[in-house]
N, C-alpha and C positions, 0 to 999 in steps of 0.2 A: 465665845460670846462676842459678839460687836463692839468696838473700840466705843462706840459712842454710851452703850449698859458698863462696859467694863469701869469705866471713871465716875461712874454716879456715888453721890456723897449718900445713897440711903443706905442703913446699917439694918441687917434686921437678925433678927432673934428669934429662934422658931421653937416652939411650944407642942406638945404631944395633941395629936391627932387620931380625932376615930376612923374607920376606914372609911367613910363615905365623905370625912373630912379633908379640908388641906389645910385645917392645924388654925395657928394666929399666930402672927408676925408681928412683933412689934418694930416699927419703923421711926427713924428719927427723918427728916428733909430737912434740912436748914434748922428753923424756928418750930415748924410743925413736927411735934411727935404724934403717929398712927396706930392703929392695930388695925391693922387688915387680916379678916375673918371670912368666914363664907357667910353667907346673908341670912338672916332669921324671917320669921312671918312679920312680926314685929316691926320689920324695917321696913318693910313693903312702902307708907304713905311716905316717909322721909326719900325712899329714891324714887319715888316716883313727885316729889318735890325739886330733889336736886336734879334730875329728866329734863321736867318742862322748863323750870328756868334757866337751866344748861340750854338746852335747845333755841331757847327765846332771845336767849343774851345775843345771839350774832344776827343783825340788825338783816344782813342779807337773807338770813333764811326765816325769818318771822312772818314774811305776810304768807310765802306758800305754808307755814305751819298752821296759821290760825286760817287758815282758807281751808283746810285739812284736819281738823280736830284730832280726829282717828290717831294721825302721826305721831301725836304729845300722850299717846297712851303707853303706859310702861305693863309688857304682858306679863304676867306670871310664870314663868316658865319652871316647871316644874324641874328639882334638883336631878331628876334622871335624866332631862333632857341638855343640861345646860351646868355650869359652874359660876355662878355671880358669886362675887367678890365684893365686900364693900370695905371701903378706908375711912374708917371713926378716928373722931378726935379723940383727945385724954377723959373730954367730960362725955363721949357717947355719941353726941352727932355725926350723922352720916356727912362726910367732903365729897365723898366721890364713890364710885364703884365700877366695876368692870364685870360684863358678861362674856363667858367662851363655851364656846359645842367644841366633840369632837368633827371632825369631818374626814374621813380616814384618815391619814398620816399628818395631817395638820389643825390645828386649833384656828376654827374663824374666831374673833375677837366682834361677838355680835354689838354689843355697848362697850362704852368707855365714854363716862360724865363726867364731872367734878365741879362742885359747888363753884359758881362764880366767884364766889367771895373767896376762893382758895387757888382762884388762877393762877400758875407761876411759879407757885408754892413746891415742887416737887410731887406732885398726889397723881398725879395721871404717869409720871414717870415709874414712880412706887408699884403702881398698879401693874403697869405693864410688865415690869418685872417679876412678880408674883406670879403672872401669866406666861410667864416664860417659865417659872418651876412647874409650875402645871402642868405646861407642854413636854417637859423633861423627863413627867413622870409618868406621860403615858407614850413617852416616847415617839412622840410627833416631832416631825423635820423641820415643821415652820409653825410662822403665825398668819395666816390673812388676815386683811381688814379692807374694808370697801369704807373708803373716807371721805369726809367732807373737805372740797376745797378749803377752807377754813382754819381744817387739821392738818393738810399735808404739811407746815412747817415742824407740827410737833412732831408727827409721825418718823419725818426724815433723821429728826434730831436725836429719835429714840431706834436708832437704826434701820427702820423699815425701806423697801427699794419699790419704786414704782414699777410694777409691773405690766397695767396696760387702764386703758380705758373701760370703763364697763357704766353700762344704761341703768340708772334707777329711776324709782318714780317718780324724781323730780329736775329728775336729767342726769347728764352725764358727770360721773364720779371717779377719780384714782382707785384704783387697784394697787396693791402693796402686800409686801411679804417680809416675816422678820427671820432668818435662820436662826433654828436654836440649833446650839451645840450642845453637842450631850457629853 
């Protein structure tokens, strides 16, 4: 595991799982204790709350979002296609969550949100981590992510390596990889 996952203060606990499950985790960060679960129907409006003001909150990317509507839409992705993650507080509400597909040998990390109100917090570090047992279990070699300028500070911090430039649709983006070790 990457020097920078290996020294993270999150503790977790893992709990019996169905097979289509990857269980719950209960997580401490700092001050915030989590349980990061797979995502229910029920949760749908709350991440697609934590999305758009995720999204909204960095002043650089808000006028192309709201010029773009479409962009602030969070799709459903159905659990065959995809593994969303989401990290609840003690009392229930959604902080954050994290999406990953397989993509042959590697897990793209399609989302990764967290409540504004919880920036800082350790909850996007938690996540990634989660997302790395993930990848463990199905035995994929890495993690991609196509990131926002924004994110690459967290990104680097949470071990991920730039690996090239790549075109989106609203310009050009880092490319990045996280080895998982098995």
């Amino acid at each position: 595991m990457p020097k920078q996952l290996a020294g993270t203060s999150c503790r977790f606990a893992r709990a019996s799982a169905s097979p289509r499950s990857y269980g719950r985790r209960a997580v401490q960060t700092g001050a915030v204790k989590l349980l990061i679960r797979d995502v229910m129907p029920t949760d749908m409006e709350a991440l697609r709350d934590v999305f758009r003001r995720s999204s909204l909150s960095i002043e650089g990317d808000r006028a192309n979002l709201l010029a773009n509507p479409d962009a602030l839409e969070l799709s459903d992705i159905s659990a065959n296609e995809a593994h969303r993650r989401v990290a609840a507080l003690a009392d229930g509400r959604i902080a954050g969550f994290a999406t990953s597909l397989i993509v042959g040998e590697a897990i793209e990390l399609d989302d990764l949100f967290v409540d504004p109100d919880y920036w800082g917090k350790g909850i996007g570090r938690a996540l990634i981590l989660d997302v790395v047992e993930i990848a463990r279990k199905h035995g994929a070699l890495r993690i991609e992510v196509t990131a926002n300028d924004h994110a690459l500070g967290f990104y680097k911090k949470a071990g991920f390596v730039f690996d090239r430039e790549v075109q989106t649709r609203f310009g050009p983006a880092p490319r990045m990889h996280l080895d998982v070790a098995r």
